[in-house]
PyMOL Python script that loads the backbone (N, CA, C, O; Angstrom):
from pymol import cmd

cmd.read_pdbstr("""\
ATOM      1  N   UNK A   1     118.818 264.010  49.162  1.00  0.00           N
ATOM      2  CA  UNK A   1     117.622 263.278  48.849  1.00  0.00           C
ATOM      3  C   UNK A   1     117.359 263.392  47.347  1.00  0.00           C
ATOM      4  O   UNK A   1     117.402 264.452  46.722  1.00  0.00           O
ATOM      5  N   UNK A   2     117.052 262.063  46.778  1.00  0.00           N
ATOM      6  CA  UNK A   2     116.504 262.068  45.154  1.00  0.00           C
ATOM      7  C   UNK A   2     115.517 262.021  44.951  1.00  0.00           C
ATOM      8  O   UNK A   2     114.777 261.040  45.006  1.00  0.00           O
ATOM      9  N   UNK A   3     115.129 263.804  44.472  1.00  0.00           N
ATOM     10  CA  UNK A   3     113.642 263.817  43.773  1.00  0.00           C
ATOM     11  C   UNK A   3     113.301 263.161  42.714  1.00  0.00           C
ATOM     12  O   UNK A   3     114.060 263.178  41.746  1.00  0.00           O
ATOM     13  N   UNK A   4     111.791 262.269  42.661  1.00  0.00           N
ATOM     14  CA  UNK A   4     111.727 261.839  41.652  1.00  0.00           C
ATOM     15  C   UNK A   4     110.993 263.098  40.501  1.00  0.00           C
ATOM     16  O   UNK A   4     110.392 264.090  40.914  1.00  0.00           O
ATOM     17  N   UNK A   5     111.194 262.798  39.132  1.00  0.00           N
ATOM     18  CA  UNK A   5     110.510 263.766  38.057  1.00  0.00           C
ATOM     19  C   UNK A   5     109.571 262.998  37.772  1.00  0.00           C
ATOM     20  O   UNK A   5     109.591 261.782  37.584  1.00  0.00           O
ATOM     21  N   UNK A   6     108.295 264.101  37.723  1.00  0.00           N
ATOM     22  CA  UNK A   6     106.934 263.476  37.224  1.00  0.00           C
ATOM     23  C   UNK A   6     106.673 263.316  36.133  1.00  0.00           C
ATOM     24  O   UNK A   6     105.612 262.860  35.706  1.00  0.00           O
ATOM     25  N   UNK A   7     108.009 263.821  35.241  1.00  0.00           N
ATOM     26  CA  UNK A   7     107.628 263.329  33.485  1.00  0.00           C
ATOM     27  C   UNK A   7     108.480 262.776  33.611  1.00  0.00           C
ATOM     28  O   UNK A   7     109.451 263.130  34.280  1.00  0.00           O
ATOM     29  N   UNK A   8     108.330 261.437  32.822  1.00  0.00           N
ATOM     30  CA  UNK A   8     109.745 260.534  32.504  1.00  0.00           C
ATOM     31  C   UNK A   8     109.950 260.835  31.005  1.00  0.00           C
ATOM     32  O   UNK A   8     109.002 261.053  30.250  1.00  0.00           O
ATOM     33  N   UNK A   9     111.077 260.834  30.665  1.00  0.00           N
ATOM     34  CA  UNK A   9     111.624 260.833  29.277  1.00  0.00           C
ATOM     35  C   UNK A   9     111.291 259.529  28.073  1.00  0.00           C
ATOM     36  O   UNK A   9     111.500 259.570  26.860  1.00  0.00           O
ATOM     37  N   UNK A  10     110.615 258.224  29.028  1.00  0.00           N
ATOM     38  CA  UNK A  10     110.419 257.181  28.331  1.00  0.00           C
ATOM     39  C   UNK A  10     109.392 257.142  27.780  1.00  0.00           C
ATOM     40  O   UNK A  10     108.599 257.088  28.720  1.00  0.00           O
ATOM     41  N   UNK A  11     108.421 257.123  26.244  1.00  0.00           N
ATOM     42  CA  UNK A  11     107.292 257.104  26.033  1.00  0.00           C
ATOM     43  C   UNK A  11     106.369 256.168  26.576  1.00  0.00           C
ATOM     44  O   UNK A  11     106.575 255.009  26.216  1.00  0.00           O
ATOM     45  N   UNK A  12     105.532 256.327  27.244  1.00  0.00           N
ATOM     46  CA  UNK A  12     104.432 255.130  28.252  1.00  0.00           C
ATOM     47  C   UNK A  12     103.223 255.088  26.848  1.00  0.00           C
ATOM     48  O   UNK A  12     102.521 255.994  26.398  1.00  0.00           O
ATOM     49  N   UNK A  13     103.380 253.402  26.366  1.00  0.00           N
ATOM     50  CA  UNK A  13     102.016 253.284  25.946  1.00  0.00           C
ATOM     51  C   UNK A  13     100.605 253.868  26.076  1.00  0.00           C
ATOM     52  O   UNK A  13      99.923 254.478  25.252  1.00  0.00           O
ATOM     53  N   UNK A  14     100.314 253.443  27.573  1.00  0.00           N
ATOM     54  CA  UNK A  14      98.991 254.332  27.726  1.00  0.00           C
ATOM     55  C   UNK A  14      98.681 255.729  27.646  1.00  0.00           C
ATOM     56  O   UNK A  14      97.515 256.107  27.536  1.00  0.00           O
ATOM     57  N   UNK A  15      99.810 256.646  27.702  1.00  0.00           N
ATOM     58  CA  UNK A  15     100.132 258.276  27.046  1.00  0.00           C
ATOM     59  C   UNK A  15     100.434 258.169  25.684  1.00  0.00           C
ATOM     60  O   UNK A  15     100.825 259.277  25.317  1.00  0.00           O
ATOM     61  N   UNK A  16     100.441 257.429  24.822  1.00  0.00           N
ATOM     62  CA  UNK A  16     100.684 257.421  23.508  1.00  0.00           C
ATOM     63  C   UNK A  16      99.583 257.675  22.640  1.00  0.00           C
ATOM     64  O   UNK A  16      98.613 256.964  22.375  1.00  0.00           O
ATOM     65  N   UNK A  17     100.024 259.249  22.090  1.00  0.00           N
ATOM     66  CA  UNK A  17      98.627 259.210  21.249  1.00  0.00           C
ATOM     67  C   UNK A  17      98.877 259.675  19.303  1.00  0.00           C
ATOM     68  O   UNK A  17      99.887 260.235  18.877  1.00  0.00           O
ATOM     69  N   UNK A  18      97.741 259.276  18.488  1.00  0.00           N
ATOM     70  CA  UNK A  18      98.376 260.150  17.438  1.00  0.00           C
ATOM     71  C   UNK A  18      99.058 259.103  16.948  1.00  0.00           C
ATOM     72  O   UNK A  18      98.721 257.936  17.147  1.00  0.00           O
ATOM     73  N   UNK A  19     100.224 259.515  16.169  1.00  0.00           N
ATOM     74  CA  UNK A  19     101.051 258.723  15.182  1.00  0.00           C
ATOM     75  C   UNK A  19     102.115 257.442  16.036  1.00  0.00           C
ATOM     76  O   UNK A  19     102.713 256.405  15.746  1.00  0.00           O
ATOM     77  N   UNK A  20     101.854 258.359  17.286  1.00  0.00           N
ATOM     78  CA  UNK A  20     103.002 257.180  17.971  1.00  0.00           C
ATOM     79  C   UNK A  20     102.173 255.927  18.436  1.00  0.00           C
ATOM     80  O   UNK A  20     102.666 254.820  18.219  1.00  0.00           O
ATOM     81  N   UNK A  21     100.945 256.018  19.061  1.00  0.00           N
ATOM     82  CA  UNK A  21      99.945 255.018  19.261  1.00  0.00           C
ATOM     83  C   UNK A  21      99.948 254.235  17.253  1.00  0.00           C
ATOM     84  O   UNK A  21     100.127 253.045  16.995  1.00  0.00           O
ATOM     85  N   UNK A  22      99.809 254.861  16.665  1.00  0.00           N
ATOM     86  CA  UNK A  22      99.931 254.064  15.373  1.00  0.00           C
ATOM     87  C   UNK A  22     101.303 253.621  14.710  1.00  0.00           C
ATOM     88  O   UNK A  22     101.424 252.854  13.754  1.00  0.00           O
ATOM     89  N   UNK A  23     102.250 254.222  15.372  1.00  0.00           N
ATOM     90  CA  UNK A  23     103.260 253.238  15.544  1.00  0.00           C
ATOM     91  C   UNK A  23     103.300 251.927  16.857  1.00  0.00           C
ATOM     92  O   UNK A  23     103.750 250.801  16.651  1.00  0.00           O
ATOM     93  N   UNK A  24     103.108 252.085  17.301  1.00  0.00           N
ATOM     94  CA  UNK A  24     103.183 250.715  18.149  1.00  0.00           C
ATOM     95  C   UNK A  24     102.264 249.983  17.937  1.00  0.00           C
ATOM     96  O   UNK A  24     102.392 248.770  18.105  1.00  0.00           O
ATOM     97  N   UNK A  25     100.627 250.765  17.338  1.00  0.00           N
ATOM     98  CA  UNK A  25     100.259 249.163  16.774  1.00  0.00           C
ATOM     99  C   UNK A  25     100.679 248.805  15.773  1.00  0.00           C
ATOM    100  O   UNK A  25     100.823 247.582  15.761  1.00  0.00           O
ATOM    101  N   UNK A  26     101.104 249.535  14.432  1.00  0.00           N
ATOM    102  CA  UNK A  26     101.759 249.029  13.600  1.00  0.00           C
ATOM    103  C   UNK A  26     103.068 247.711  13.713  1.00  0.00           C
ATOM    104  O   UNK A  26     103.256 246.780  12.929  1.00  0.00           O
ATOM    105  N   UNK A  27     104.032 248.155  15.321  1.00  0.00           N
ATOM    106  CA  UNK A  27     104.786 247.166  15.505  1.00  0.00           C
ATOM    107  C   UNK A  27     104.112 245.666  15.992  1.00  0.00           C
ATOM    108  O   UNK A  27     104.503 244.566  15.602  1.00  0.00           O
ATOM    109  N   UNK A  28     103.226 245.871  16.748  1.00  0.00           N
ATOM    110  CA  UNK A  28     102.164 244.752  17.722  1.00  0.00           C
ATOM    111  C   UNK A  28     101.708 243.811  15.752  1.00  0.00           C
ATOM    112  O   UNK A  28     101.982 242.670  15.381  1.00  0.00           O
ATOM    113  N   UNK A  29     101.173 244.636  15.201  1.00  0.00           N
ATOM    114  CA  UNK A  29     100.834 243.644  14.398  1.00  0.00           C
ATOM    115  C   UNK A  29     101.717 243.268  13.739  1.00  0.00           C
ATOM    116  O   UNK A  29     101.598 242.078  13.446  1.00  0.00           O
ATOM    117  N   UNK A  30     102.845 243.890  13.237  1.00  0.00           N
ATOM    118  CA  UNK A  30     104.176 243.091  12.947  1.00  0.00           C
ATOM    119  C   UNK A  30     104.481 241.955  13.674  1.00  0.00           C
ATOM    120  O   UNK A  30     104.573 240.906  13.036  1.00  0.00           O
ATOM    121  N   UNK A  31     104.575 241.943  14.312  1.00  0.00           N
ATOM    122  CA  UNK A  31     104.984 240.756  15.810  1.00  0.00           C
ATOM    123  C   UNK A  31     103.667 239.882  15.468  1.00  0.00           C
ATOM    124  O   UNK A  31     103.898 238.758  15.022  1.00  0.00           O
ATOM    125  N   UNK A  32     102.445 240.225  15.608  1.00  0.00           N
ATOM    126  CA  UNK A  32     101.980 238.929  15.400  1.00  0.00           C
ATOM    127  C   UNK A  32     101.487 238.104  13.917  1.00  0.00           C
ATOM    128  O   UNK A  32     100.967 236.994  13.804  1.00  0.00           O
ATOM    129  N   UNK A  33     101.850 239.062  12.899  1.00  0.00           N
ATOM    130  CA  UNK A  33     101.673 238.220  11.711  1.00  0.00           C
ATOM    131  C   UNK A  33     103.214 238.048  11.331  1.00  0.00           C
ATOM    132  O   UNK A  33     103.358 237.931  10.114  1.00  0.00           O
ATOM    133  N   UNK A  34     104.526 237.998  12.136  1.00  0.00           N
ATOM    134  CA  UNK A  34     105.314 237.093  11.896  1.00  0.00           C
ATOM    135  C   UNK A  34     105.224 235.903  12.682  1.00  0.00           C
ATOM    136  O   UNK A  34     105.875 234.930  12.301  1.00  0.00           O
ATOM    137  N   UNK A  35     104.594 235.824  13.614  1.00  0.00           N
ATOM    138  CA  UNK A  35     104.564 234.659  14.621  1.00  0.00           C
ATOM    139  C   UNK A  35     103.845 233.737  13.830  1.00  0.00           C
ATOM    140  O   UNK A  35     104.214 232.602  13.531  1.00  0.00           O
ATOM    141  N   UNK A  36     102.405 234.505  13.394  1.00  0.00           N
ATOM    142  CA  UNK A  36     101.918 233.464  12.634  1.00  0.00           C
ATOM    143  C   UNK A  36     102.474 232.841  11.408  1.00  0.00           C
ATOM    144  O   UNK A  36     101.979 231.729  11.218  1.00  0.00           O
ATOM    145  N   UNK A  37     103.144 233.117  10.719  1.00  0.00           N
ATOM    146  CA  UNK A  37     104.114 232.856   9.797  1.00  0.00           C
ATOM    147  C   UNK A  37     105.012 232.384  10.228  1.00  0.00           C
ATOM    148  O   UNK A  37     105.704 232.064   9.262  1.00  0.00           O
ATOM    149  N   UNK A  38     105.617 232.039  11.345  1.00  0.00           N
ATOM    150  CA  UNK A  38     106.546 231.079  11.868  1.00  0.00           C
ATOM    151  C   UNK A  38     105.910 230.007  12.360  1.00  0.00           C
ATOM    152  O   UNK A  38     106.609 228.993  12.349  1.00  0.00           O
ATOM    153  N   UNK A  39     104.768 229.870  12.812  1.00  0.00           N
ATOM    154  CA  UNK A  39     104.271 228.952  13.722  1.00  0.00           C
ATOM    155  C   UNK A  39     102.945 228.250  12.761  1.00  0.00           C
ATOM    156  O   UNK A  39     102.430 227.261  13.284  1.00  0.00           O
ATOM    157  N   UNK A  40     102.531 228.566  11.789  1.00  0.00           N
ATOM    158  CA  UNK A  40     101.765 228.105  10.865  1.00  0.00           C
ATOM    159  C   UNK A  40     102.294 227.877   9.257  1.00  0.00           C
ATOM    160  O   UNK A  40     102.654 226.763   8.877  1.00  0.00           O
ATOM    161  N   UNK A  41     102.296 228.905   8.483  1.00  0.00           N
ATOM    162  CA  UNK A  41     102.655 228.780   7.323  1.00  0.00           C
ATOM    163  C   UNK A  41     104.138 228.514   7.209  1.00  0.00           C
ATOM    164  O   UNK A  41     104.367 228.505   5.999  1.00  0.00           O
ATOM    165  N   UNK A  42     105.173 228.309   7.822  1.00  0.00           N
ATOM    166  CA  UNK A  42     106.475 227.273   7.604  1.00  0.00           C
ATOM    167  C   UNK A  42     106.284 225.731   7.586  1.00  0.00           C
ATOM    168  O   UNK A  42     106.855 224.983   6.793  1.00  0.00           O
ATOM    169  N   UNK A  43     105.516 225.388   8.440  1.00  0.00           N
ATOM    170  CA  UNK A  43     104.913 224.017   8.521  1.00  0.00           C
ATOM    171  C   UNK A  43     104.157 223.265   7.029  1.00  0.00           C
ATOM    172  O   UNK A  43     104.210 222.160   6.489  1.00  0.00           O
ATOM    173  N   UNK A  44     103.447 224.601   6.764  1.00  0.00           N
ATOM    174  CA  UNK A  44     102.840 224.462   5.430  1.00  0.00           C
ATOM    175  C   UNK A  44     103.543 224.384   4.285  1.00  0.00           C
ATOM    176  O   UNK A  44     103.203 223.781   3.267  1.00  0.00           O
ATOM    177  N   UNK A  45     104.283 224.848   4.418  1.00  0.00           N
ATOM    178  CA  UNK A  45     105.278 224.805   3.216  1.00  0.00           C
ATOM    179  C   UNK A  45     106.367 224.182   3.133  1.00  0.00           C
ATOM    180  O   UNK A  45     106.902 224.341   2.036  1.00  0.00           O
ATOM    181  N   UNK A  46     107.044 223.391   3.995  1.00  0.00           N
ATOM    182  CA  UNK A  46     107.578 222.582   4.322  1.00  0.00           C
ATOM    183  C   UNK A  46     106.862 220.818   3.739  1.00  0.00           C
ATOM    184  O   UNK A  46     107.510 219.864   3.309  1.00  0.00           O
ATOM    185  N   UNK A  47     105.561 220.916   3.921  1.00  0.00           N
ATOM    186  CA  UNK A  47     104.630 220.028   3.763  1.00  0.00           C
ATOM    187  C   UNK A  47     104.457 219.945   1.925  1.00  0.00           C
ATOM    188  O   UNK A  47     104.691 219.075   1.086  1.00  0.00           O
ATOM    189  N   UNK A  48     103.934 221.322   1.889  1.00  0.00           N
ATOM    190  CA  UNK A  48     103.967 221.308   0.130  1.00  0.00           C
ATOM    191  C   UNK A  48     104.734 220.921  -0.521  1.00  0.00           C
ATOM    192  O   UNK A  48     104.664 219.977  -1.308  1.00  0.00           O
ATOM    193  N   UNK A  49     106.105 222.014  -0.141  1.00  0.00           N
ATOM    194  CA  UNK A  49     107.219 221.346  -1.317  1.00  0.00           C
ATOM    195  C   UNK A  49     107.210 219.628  -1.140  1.00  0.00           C
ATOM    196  O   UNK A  49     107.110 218.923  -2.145  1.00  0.00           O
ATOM    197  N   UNK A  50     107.308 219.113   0.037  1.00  0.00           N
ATOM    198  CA  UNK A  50     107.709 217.633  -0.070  1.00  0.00           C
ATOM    199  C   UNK A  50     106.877 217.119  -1.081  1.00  0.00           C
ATOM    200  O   UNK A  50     107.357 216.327  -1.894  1.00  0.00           O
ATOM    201  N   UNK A  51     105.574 217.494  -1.151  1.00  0.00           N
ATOM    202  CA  UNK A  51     103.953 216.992  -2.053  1.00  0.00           C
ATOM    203  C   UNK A  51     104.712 217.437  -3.556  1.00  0.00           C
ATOM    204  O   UNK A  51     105.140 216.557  -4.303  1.00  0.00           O
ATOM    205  N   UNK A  52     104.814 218.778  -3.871  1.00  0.00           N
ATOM    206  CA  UNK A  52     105.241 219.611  -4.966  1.00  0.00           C
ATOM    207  C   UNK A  52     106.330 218.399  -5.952  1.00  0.00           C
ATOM    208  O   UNK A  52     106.091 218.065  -7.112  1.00  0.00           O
ATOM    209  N   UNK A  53     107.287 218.006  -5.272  1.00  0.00           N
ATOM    210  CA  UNK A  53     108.610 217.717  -5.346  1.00  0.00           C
ATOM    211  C   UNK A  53     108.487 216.166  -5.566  1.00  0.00           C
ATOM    212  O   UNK A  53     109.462 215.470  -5.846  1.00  0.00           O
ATOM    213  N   UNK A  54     107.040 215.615  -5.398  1.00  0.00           N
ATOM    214  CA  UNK A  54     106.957 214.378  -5.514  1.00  0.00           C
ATOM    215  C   UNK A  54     108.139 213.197  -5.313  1.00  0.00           C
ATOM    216  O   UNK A  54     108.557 212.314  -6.061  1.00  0.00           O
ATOM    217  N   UNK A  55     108.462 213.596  -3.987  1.00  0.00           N
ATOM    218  CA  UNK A  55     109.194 212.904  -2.876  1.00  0.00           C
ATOM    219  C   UNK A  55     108.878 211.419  -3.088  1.00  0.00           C
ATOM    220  O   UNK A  55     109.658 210.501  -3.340  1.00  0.00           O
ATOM    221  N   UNK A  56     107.618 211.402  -2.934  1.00  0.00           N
ATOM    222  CA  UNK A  56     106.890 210.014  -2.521  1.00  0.00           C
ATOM    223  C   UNK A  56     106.567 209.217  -3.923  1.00  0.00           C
ATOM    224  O   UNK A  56     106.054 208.104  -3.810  1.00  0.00           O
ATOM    225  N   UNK A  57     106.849 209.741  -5.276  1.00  0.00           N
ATOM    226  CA  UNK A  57     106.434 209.263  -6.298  1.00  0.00           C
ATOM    227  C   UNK A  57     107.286 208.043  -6.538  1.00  0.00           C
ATOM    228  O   UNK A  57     106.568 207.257  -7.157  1.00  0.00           O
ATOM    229  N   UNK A  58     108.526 207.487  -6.335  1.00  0.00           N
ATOM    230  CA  UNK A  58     108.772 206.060  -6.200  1.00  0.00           C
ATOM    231  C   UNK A  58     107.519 205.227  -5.419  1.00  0.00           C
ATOM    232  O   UNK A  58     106.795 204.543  -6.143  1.00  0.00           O
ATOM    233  N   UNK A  59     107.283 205.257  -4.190  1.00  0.00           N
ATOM    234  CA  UNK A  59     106.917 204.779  -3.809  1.00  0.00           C
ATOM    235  C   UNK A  59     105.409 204.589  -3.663  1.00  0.00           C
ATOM    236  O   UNK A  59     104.907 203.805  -2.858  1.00  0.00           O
ATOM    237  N   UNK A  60     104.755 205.335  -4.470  1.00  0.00           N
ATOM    238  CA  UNK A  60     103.523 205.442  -5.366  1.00  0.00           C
ATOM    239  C   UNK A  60     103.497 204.685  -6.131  1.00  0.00           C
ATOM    240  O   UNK A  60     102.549 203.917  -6.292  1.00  0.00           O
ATOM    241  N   UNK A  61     104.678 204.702  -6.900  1.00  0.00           N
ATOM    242  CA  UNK A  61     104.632 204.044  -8.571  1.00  0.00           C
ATOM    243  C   UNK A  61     105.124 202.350  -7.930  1.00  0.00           C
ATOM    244  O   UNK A  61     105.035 201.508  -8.824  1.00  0.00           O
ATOM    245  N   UNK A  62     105.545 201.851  -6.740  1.00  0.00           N
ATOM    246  CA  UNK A  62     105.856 200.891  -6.801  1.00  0.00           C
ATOM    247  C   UNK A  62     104.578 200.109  -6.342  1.00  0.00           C
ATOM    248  O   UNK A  62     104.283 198.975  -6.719  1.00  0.00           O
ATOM    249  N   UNK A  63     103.728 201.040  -5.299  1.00  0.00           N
ATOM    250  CA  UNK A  63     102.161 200.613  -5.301  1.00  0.00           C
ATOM    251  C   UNK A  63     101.343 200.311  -6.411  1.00  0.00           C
ATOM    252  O   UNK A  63     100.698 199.290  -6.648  1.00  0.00           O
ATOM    253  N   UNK A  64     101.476 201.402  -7.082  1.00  0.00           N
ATOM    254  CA  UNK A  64     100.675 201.193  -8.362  1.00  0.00           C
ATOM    255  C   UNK A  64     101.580 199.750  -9.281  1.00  0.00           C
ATOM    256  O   UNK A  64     100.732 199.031  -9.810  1.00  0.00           O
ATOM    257  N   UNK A  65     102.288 199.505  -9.408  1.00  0.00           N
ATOM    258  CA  UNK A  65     102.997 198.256 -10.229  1.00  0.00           C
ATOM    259  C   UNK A  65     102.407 197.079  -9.453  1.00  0.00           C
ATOM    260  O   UNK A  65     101.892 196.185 -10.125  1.00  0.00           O
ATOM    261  N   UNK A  66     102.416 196.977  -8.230  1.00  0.00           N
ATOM    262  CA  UNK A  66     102.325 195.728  -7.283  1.00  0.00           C
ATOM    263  C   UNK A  66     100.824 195.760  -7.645  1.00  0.00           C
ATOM    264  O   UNK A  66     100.348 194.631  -7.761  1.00  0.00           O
ATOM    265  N   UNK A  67     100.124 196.585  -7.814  1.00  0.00           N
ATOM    266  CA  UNK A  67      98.435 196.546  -7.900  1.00  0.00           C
ATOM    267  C   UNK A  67      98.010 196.314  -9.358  1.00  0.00           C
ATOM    268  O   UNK A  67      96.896 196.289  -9.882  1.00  0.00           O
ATOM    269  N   UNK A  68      99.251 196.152  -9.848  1.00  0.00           N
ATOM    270  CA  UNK A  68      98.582 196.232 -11.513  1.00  0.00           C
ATOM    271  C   UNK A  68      99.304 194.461 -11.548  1.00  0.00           C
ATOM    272  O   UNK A  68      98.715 193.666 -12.280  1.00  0.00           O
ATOM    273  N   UNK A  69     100.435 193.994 -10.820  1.00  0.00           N
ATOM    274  CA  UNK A  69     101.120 193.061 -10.810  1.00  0.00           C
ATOM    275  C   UNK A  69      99.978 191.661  -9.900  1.00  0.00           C
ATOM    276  O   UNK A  69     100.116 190.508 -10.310  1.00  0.00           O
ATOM    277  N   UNK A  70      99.306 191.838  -9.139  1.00  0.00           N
ATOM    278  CA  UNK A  70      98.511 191.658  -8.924  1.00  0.00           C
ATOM    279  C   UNK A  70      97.597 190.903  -9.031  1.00  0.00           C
ATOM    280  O   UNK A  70      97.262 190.045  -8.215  1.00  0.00           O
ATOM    281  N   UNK A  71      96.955 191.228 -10.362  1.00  0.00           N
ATOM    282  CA  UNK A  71      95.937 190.648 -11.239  1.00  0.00           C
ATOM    283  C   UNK A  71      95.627 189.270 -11.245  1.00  0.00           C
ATOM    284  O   UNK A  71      96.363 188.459 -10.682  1.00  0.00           O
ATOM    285  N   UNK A  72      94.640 188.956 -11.811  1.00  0.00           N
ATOM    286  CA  UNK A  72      93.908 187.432 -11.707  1.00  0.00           C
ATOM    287  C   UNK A  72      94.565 186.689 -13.116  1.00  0.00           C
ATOM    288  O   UNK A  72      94.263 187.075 -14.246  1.00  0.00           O
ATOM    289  N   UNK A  73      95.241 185.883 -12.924  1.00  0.00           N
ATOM    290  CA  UNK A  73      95.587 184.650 -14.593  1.00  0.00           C
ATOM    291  C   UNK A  73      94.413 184.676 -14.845  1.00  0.00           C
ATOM    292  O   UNK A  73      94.476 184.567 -16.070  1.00  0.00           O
ATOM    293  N   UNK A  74      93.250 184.745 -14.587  1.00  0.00           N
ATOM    294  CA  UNK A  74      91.736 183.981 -15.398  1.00  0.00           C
ATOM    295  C   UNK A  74      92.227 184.540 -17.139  1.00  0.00           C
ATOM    296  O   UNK A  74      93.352 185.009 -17.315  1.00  0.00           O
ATOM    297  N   UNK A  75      91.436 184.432 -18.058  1.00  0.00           N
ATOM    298  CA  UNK A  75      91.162 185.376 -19.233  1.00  0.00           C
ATOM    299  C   UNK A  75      89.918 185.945 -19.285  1.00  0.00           C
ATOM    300  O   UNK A  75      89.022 185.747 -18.465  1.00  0.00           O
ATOM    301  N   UNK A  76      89.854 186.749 -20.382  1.00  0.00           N
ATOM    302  CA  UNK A  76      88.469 187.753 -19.885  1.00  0.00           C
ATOM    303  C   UNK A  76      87.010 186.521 -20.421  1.00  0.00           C
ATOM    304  O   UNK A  76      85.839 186.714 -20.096  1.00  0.00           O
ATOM    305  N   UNK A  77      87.425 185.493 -21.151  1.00  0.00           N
ATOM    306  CA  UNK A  77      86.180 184.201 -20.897  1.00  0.00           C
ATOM    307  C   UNK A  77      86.090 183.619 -19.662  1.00  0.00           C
ATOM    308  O   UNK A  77      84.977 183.343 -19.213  1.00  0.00           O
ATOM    309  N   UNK A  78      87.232 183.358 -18.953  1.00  0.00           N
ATOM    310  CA  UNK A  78      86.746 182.910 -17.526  1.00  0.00           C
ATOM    311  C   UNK A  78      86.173 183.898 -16.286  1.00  0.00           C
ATOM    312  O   UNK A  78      85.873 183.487 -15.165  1.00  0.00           O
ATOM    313  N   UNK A  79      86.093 185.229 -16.721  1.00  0.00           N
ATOM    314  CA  UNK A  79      86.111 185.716 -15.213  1.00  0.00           C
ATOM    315  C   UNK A  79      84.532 186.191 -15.062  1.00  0.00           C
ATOM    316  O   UNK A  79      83.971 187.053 -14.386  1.00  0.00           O
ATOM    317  N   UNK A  80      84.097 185.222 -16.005  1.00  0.00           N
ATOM    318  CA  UNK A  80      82.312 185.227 -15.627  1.00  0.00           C
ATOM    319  C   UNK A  80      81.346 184.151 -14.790  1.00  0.00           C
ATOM    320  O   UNK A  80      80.142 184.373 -14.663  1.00  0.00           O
TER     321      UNK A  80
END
""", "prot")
cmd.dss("prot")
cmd.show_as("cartoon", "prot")
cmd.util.cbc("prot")
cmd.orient("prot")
């Protein structure tokens, strides 16, 4: 017959006290301020550089030409 042992060799969270309880929250918040940094601020920065990098500045500047291209023939005596 296999006795079971009433101490296990594995550290149990809820017996964790002292430096080892401040190691595992130390890991818990590791874990969740990389999550958030995977799941928020990659997105963000992904977003910036494209802004940063002025990706879109052709196609800004071809807005801005067509809006300046645009304009009324009047002269500045007729457009009263």
């Amino acid at each position: 017959m296999v006795q079971s042992c009433p101490t296990s060799s594995v550290p149990d969270a809820s017996r964790a006290t002292g430096p080892e309880r401040a190691v595992i929250l130390l890991l818990l918040l590791l874990s969740v301020l990389l999550a958030l940094h995977h799941w928020l601020l990659e997105p963000l920065i992904n977003w910036g550089t494209a802004l940063l990098d002025l990706r879109a500045l052709p196609w800004l500047s071809l807005a801005v030409l067509s809006w300046l291209l645009a304009g009324s023939n009047k002269g500045p005596e007729q457009r009263r």
